[in-house]
C-alpha positions in Angstrom: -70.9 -20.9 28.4 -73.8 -22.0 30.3 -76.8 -23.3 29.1 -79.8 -22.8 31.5 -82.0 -25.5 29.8 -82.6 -22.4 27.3 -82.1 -22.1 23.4 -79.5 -20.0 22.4 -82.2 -17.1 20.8 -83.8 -17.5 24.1 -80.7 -17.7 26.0 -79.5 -14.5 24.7 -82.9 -12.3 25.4 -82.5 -13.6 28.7 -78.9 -12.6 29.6 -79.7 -9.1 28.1 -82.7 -8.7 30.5 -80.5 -9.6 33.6 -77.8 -7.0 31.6 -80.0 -4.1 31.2 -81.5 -4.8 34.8 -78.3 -4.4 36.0 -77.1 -1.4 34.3 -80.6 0.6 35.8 -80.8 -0.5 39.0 -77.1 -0.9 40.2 -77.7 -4.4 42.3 -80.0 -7.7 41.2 -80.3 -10.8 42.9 -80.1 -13.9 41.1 -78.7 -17.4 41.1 -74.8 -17.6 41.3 -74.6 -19.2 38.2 -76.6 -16.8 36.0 -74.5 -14.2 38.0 -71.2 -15.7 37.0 -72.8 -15.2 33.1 -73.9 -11.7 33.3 -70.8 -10.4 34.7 -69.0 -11.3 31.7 -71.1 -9.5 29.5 -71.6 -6.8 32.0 -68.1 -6.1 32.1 -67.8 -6.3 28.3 -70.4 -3.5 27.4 -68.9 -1.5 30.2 -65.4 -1.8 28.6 -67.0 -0.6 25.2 -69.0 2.4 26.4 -65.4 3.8 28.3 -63.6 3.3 24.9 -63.2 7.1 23.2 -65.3 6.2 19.5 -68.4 6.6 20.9 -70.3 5.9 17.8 -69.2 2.0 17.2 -69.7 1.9 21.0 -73.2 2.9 21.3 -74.0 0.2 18.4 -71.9 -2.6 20.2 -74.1 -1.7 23.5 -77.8 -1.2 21.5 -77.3 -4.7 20.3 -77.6 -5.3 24.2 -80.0 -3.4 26.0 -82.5 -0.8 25.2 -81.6 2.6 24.7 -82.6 3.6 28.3 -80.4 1.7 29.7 -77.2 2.2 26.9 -77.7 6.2 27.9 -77.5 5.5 31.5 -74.5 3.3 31.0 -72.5 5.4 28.1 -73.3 8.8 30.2 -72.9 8.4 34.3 -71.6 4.6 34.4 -69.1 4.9 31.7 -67.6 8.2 33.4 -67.6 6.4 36.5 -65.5 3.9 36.2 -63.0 5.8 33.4 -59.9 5.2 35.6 -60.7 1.7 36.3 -59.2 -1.5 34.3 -61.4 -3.9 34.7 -63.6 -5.6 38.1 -66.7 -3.3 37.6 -69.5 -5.8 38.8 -69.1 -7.6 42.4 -70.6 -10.6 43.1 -71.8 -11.5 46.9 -73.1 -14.7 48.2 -76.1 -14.9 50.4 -77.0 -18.0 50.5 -80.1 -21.0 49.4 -83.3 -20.0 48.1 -85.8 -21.9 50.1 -87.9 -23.2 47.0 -85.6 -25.6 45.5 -82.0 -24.6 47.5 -80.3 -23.1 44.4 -77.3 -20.9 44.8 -78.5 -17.1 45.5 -76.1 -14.1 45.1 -76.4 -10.5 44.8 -74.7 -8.9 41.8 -73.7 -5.3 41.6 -71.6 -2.5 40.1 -68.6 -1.3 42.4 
C-alpha cells in the first residue's frame, strides 16, 4: 500500500475522492502511482456492485463513495461490465507533469 506522505484517515478520504471521481466521470488524470492505488479499489467496488445480493453490496460500495456515484455504478456500470471477470479500469501513460516531472497517466473504465 502506498503511503502518499498522508495519514491513513486522510489517506482513505483521499483514495475515495479519486474513486468516486472515477466512477462519475469515466476517465481522471492523475499520477501513476495514485493510479496504480485507485484501480485496486476501483475494481473491488465494481466486483461488489455485479455480485447478485444487492443489499450487502450497496453497503460495501456507500462505505466508499457517495450515493450519487454508488447509483451510477450499481445501475449502468454494474450492468456493463456483467459478463466481464475482472480488468474494468485501464491505465494509460502520458507522460511528466512539467511542475515537478512526476509520473502522469490517464485512468479509465473500459
Amino acid at each position: 500500500m502506498r503511503i502518499f506522505g498522508r495519514k491513513r484517515n486522510q489517506r482513505k478520504a483521499f483514495l475515495k475522492s479519486i474513486v468516486s471521481n472515477l466512477i462519475l466521470k469515466g476517465r481522471i488524470k492523475t499520477t501513476v502511482a495514485r493510479a496504480k492505488e485507485t484501480r485496486i479499489l476501483a475494481e473491488r467496488l465494481i466486483s461488489y456492485a455485479k455480485v447478485g445480493d444487492k443489499t450487502l453490496a450497496a453497503r460495501l460500495i456507500l462505505r466508499y463513495m457517495p450515493k450519487n456515484a454508488a447509483k451510477k455504478l450499481m445501475g449502468s456500470i454494474a450492468s456493463k461490465y456483467s459478463s466481464r471477470r475482472g480488468g474494468y479500469t485501464r491505465i494509460i501513460k502520458i507522460g511528466q507533469r512539467k511542475g515537478d516531472a512526476a509520473e502522469m497517466a490517464y485512468l479509465e473504465l473500459i
